[in-house]
C-alpha positions in Angstrom: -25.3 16.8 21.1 -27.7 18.1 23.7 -31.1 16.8 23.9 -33.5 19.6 23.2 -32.6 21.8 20.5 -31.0 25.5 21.4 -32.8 28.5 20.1 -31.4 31.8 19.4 -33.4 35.0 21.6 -32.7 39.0 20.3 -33.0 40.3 23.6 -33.9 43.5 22.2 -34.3 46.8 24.8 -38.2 47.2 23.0 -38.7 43.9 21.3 -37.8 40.1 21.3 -37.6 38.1 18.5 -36.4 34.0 18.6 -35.0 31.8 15.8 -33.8 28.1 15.5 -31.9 26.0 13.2 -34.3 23.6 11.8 -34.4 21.7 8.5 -31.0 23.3 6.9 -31.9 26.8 7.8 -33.0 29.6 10.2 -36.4 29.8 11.3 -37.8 33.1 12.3 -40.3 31.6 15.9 -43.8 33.8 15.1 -45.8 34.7 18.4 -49.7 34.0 19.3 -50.2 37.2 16.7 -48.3 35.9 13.5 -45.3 38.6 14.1 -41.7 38.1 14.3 -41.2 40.6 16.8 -42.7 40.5 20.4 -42.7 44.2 22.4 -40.9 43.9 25.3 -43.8 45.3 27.3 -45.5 43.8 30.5 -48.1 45.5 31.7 -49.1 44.4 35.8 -53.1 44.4 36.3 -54.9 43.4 39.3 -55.7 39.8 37.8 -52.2 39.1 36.6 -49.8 40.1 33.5 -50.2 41.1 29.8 -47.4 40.5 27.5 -46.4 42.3 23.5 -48.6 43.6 22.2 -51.3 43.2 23.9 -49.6 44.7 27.0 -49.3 47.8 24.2 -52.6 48.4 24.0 -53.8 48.5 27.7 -50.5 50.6 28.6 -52.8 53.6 28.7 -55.6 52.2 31.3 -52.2 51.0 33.5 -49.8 53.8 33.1 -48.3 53.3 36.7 -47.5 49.5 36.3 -46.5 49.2 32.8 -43.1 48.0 32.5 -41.2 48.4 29.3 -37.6 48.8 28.2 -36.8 47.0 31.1 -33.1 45.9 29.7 -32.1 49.6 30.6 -32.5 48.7 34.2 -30.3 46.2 34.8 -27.7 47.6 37.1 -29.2 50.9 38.0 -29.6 51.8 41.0 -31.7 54.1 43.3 -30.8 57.5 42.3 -30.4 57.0 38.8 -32.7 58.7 36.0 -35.5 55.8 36.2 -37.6 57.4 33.2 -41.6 56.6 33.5 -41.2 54.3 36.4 -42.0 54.4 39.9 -39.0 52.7 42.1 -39.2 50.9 45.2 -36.1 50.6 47.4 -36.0 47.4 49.4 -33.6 48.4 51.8 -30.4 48.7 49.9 -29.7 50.3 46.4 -30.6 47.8 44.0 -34.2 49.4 42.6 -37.1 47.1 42.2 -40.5 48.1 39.8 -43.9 49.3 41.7 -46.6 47.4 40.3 -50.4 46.4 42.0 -51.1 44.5 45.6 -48.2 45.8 47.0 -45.9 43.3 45.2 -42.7 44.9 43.7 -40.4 42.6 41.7 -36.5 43.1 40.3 -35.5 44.0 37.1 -34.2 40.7 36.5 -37.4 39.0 37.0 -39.8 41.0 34.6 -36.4 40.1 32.5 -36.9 36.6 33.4 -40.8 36.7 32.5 -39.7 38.3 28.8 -37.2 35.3 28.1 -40.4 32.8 29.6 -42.6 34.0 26.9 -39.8 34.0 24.6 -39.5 30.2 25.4 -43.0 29.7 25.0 -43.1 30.7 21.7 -40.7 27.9 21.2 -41.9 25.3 22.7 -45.0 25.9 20.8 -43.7 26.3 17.6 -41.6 22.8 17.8 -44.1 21.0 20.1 -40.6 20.4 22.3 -39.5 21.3 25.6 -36.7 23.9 25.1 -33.6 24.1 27.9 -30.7 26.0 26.1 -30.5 29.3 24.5 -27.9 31.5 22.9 -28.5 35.2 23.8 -28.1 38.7 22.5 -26.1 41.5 24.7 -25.5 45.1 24.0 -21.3 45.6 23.5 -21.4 48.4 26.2 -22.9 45.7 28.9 -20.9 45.5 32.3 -20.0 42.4 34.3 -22.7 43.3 36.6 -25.1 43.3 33.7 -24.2 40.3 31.9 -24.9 38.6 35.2 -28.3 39.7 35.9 -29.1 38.9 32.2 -27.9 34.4 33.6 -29.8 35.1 36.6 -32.8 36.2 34.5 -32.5 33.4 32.2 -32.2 30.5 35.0 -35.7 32.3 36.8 -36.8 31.5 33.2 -35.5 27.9 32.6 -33.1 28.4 30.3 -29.2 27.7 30.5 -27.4 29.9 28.4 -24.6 28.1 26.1 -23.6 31.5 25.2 -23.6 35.3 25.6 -23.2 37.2 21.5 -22.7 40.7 21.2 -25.5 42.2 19.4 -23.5 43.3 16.7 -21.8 40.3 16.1 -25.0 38.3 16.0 -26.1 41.1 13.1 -23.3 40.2 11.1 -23.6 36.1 11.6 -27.9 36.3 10.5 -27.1 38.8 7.7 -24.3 36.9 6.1 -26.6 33.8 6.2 -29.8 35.7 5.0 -27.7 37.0 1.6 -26.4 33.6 1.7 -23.0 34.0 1.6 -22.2 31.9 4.5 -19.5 28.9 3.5 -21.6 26.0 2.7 -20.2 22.5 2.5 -19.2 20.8 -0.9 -20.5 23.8 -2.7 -18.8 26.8 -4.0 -20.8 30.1 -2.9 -22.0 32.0 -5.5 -21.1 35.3 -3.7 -18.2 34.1 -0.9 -16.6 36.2 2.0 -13.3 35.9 1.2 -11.5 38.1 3.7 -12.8 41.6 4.4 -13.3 44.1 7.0 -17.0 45.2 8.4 -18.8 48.0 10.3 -22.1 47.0 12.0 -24.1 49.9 13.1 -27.0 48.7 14.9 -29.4 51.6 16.3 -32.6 50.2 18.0 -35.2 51.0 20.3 -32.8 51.3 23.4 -29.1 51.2 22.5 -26.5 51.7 19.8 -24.2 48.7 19.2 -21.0 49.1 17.3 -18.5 46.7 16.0 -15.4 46.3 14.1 -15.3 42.8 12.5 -12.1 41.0 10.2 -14.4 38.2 8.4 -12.4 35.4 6.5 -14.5 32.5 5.0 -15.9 30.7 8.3 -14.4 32.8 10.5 -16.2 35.9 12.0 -13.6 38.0 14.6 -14.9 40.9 16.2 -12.1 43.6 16.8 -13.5 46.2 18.5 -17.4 46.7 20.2 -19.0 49.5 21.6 -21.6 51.6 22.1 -24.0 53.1 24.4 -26.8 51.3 26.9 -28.8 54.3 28.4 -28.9 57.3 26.8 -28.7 56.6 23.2 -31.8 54.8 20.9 -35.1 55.2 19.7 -36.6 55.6 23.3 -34.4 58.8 23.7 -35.6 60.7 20.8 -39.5 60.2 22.0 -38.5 61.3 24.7 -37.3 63.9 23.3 -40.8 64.8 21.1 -41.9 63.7 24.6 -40.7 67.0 26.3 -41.3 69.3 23.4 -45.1 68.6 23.3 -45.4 68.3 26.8 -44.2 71.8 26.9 -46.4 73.1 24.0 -49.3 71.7 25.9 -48.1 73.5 28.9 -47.5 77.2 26.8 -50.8 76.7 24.9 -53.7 75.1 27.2 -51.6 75.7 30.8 -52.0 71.6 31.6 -48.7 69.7 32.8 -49.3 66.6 31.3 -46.4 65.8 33.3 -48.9 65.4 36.4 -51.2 63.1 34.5 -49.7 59.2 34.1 -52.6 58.5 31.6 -52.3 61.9 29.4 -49.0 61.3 29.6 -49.1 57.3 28.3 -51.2 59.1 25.4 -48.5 61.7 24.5 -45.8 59.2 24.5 -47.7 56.9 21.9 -48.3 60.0 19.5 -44.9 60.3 19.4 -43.9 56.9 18.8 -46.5 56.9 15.8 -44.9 60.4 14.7 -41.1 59.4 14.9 -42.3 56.5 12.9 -44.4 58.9 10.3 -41.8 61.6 10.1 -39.4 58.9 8.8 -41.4 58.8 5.5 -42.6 62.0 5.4 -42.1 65.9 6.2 -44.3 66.7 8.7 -47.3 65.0 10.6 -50.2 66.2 12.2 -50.1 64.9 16.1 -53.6 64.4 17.9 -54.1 63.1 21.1 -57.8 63.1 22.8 -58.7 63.5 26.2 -54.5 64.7 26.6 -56.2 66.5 30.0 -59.7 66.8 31.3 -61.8 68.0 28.4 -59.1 69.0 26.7 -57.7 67.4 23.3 -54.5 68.9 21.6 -53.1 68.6 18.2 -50.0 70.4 16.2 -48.4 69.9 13.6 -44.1 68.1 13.4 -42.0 68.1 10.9 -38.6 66.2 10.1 -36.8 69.1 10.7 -38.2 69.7 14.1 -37.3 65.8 14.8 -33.8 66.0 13.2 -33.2 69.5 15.3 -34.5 67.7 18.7 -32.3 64.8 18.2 -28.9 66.5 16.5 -26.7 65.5 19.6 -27.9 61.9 19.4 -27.4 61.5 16.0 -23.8 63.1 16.5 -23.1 61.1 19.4 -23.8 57.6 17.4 -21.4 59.3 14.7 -19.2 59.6 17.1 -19.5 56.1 19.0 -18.4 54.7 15.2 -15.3 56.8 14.8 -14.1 56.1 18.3 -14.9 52.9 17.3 -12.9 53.2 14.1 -10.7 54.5 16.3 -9.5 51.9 18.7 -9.5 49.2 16.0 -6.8 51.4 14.3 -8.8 51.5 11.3 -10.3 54.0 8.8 -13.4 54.3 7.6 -11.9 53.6 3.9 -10.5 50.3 5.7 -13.8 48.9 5.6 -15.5 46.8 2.7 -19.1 46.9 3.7 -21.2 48.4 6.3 -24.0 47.0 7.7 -27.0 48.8 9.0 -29.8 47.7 11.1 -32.6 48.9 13.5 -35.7 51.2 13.6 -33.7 54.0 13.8 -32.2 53.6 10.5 -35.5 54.3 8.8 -35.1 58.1 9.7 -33.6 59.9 6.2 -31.0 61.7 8.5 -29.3 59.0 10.1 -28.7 57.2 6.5 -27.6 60.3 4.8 -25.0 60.9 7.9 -23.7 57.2 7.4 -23.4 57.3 3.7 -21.2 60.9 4.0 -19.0 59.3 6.6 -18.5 55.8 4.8 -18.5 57.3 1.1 -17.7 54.8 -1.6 -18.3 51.9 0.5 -20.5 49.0 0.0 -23.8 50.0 2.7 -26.4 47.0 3.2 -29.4 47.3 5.4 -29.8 44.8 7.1 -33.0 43.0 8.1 -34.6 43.2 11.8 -34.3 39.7 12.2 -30.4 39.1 11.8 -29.2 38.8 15.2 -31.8 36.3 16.4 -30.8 34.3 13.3 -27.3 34.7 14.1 -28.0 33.7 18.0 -29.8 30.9 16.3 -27.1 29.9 13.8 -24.7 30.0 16.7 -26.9 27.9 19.3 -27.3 25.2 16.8 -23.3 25.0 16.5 -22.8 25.1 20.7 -25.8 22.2 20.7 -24.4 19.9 18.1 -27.2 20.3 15.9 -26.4 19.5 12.0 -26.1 22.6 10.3 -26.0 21.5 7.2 -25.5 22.5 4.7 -23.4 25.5 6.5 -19.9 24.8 7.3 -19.2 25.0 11.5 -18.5 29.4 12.0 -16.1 29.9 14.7 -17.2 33.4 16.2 -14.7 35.1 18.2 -15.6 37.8 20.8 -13.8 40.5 22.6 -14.3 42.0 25.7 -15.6 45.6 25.9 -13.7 46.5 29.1 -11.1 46.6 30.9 -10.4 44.6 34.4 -7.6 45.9 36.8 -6.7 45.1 40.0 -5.8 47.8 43.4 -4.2 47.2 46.3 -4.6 50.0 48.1 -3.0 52.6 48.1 -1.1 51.5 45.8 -2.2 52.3 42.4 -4.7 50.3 39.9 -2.9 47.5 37.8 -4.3 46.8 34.2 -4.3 43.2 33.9 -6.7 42.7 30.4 -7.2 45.7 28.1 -10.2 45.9 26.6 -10.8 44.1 23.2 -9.3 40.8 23.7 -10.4 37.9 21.8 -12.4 35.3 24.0 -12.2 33.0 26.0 -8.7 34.5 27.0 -6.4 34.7 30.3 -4.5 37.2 31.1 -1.5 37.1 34.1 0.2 39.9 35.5 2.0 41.2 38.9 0.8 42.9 41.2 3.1 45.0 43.6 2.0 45.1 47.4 2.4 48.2 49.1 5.1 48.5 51.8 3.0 50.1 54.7 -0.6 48.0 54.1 -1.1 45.5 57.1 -2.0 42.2 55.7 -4.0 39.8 55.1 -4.6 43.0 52.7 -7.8 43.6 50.5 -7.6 43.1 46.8 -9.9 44.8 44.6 -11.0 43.6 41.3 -12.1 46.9 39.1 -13.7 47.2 35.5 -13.6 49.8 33.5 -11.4 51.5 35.9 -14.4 52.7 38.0 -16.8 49.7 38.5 -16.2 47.2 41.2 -16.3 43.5 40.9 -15.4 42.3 44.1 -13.6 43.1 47.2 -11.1 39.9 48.3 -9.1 39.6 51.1 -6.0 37.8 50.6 -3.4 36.4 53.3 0.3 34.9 52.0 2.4 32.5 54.0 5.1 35.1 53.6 5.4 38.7 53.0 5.8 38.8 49.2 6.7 41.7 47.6 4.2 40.9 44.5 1.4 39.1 44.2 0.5 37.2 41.0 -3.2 37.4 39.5 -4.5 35.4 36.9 -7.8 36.5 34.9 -9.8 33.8 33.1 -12.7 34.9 31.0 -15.1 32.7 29.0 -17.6 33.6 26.4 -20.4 33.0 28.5 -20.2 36.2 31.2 -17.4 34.1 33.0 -14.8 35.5 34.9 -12.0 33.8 37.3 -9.8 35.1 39.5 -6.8 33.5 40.9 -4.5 35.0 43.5 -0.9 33.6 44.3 2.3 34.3 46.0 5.2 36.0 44.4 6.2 32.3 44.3 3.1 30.5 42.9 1.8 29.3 46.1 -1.1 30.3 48.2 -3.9 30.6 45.6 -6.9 32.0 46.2 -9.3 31.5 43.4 -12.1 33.9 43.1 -15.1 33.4 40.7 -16.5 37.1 39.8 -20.3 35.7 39.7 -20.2 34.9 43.4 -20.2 38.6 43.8 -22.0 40.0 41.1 -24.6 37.3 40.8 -27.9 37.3 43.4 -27.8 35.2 46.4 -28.8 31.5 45.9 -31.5 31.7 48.1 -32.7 35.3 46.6 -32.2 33.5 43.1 -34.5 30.4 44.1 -36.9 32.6 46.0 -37.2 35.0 42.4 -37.6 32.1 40.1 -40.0 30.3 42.5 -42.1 33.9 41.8 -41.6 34.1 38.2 -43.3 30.4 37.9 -46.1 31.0 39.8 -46.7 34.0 38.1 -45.9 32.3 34.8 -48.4 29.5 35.4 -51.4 32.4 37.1 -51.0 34.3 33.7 -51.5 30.7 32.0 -54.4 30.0 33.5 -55.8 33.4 32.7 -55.0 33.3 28.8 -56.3 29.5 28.9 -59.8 31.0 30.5 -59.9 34.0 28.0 -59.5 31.6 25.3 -61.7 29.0 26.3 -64.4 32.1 26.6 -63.8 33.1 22.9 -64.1 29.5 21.6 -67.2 29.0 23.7 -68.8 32.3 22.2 -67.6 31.9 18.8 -69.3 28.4 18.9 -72.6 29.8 20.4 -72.5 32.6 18.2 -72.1 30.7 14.7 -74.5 28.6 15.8 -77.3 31.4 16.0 -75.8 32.7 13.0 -76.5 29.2 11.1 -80.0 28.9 12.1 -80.9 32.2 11.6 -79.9 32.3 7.9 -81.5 29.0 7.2 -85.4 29.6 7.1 -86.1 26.0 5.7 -84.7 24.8 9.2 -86.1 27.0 11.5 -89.8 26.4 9.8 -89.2 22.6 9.9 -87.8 22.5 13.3 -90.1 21.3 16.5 -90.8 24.4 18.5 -89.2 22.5 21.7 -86.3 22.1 20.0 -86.2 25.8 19.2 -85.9 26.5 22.7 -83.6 23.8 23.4 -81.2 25.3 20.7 -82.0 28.9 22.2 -81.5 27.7 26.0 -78.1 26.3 24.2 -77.3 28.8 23.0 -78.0 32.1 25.8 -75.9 29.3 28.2 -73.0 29.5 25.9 -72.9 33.5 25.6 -73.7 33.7 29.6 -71.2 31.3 30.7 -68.8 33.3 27.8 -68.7 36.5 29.7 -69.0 35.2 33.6 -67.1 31.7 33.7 -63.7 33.5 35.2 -65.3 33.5 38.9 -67.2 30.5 38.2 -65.9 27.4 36.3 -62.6 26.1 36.4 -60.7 25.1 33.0 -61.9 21.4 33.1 -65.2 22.6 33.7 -65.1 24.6 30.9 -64.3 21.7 28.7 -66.6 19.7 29.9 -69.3 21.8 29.1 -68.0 22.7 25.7 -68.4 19.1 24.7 -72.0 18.9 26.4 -73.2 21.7 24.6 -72.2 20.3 21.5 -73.4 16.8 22.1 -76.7 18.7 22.5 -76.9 20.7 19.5 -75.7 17.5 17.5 -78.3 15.2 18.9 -80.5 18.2 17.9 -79.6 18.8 14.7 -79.2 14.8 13.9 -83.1 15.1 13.6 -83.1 17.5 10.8 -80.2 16.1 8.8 -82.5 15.7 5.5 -83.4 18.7 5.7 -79.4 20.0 6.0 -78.5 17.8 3.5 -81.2 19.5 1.0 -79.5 22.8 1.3 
């Protein structure tokens, strides 16, 4: 059993939400604002970092160095379609995020600051220090992305016991949630037996896909898929995006597109319209100050939406048939379907899922599944008691496929895609006749993506080489190389390739602290100010409104009280440049040991009221 508890994190492309096991069930972790779901927003200002919501709010004042959807940016590179973000190239291909004083971080690490916050809100919530963490992944993620996801959650703290599909994590939180989990000495009222299930899980970023065969306490996927960067809520206000952009454009003659601010507004309305158009037929869409002395407004309907985003809405149609597809299934093969994410609140979107699956049990699920599935699952990898749930054994498949190439010789499948895992996978390798040797062995995904570059020298010129693939469930991949006759090996471990350099990795997460601890200090000043002006202001408030105190009271305690209070507002609104936290404290308690001793005098007449 480990020695901190291990929480589950929804790694979400727009939101976060974390769970743990606690007291025989899943918790749902609430942040600073009371809400299960954090935005996955950080916005960079000249005195630090906002997170969530908050981050939100001010996107509009810091257009330029607001950084959100950040998941979709693992693994891009220089070149790519970055969307609203200004790229910075640091002398290679690998992209990193302009933000204020000249300082331009990774992907990874703005990745690593959302899982920080993420383990903030659990460290608060069970007053414990919190190591180990289960986390969420689209299907459709690469090597290369499931690495920069560990990276990110070392520069955070956090050692990750495991890697779930999205999808899969849906299907472990929403079989818990309608309690039909396998509970111990207890015969469920509604059991899982053995039956087949679709998840469809359409969110803010990406669409997530999986075929699973479900039998009592055993959840196997069969097939996952689904698409990272072009399919999810963030594409279709995008594509309201461009169609008011271009209204503006016909109507007023303004290219919002010029405009980071105007065009921060615009992208809100739609956000707020998507969401409105989902229970209604049309909206009207207003956005002030859209260009100078200019504000626009029109009118959207559903149909307008639904036309806009027709090929997106086919396209996830088609991701679950090709799905379907490659588990050898039909959609009449499956007993229930289970729905989840903000898309599925748009009409369209249901009514296309109910036509393709007809006669089959649909549930929608809740927002929180997967991060009580991640949680369900970290408990079990932690040794936590999970009473009164039997142990679940979850089994994953890969999403790709890995070959190897000797060239010229042609690329050698070694592990299809959809294997169960942990799994490993040997096959042979011919060697080309005219290649000089040693020779270079490439290790491909996908058929196109490559892993790692090897070279590889045998005592002996073998007409074969035998490799050896062993993954694990937690983005593990290794590589052994042999002789046609065993011997030689050469064992190659894909993260040494696809993971950042140590000293890169130490000299990220020694950045992510420090800025971790500066935005600390920040929130701890901001809140210390509120507290001091709340007190000074209920204070004033309480002698105001008590006229039998303020005519008994000494007129030099008056203006002690007053002096008190005007101290406490001042020091409220300036103390940032001027008092440091333990100063602030300090002269909390002074002020108050003031006001008592004040108002110690006039207790009989306090008591009277």
């Amino acid at each position: 059993m480990l020695e901190t508890p291990a929480i589950g994190i929804d790694l979400g492309t727009t939101y976060v939400r974390v769970s743990v096991w606690r007291n025989g069930r899943a918790e749902t972790i609430l942040n600073e604002d009371g809400k299960d779901a954090t935005p996955t927003c950080i916005v960079v200002t000249p005195t630090g970092r906002i997170y969530g919501e908050t981050a939100i709010e001010h996107s509009h004042i810091y257009p330029t160095t607001t950084i959100r959807d950040v998941r979709r940016l693992l693994d891009r590179r220089i070149g790519d379609k970055s969307g609203p973000f200004q790229f910075k190239s640091p002398g290679n291909d690998r992209p990193r995020l302009a933000a204020v004083g000249g300082k331009c971080w990774y992907p990874e690490q703005y990745t690593a600051l959302i899982l920080r916050k993420a383990k903030a809100m659990a460290e608060t919530h069970l007053g414990t220090a919190i190591k180990y963490a289960v986390i969420t992944i689209p299907s459709a993620f690469n090597f290369k992305q499931l690495q920069a996801i560990l990276d990110a959650a070392e520069m955070a703290g956090l050692t990750v016991l495991r890697l779930i599909k999205d999808s899969l994590a849906v299907a472990l939180g929403h079989f818990w949630e309608t309690g039909q989990l396998p509970v111990t000495g207890l015969d469920n009222a509604a059991p899982l037996g053995e039956k087949n299930v679709l998840v469809f899980d359409l969110g803010g970023g990406t669409l997530d896909v999986a075929v699973l065969t479900i039998e009592d306490s055993i959840f196997e996927a069969k097939v996952a898929g689904g698409k990272v960067t072009d399919l999810g809520g963030i594409d279709m206000d995008n594509r309201l995006l461009n169609h008011l952009a271009h209204e503006v454009y016909h109507r007023h003659g303004k290219n919002v597109f010029n405009n980071a601010r105007a065009l921060a507004r615009l992208r809100s309305a739609c956000e707020r319209a998507k969401c409105t158009l989902s229970l209604t037929d049309s909206t009207t869409v207003v956005v002030d100050f859209v260009d100078e002395g200019l504000n626009f407004s029109t009118t959207l309907t559903r149909v307008q939406l639904e036309d806009l985003c027709e090929d997106l809405l086919c396209s996830s149609m088609e991701t679950v048939m090709q799905v379907l597809s490659d588990a050898r299934m039909k959609p009449q093969d499956m007993h229930e379907i289970i729905m989840v994410g903000g898309m599925l609140q748009m009409p369209k979107l249901q009514q296309m899922l109910t036509d393709q699956f007809q006669g089959i049990n649909i549930q929608v699920g809740s927002g929180k599944a997967a991060a009580h599935g991640a949680g369900i699952l970290g408990a079990m990898l932690a040794g936590t008691n999970v009473m009164p749930l039997k142990e679940v054994l979850v089994l994953d498949v890969t999403s790709h496929s890995l070959s190897v190439q000797i060239e010229p010789g042609p690329q050698v499948l070694i592990a299809k895609s959809c294997n169960t895992i942990p799994c490993r996978k040997k096959e042979d390798v011919p060697i080309p006749i005219s290649i000089p040797r040693p020779f270079l062995v490439q290790i491909v995904e996908q058929e196109t993506h490559q892993l790692a570059q090897v070279p590889y020298q045998a005592n002996h010129w073998p007409g074969h080489i035998q490799v050896d693939f062993n993954l694990g469930c937690a983005g593990e991949l290794i590589v052994t190389l042999c002789d046609d006759q065993g011997q030689n090996p050469l064992k190659v471990d894909i993260k040494d390739s696809l993971r950042l350099p140590r000293n890169e990795l130490n000299r990220m997460t020694t950045e992510v602290e420090q800025a971790w601890e500066e935005d600390e200090h920040v929130q701890a000043h901001k809140a210390a100010r509120l507290r001091l002006e709340q007190y000074a202001l209920t204070l004033r408030s309480n002698i105001i409104r008590n006229p039998k105190l303020v005519a008994h009271m000494r007129p030099t305690d008056m203006r002690k009280l007053d002096q008190v209070i005007a101290m406490g507002l001042q020091l409220s609104v300036h103390m940032d440049a001027v008092m440091t936290r333990s100063e602030l404290h300090d002269l909390q308690e002074q002020i108050e040991m003031e006001t008592n001793r004040i108002m110690a005098k006039y207790l009989g007449v306090l008591l009277e009221e």
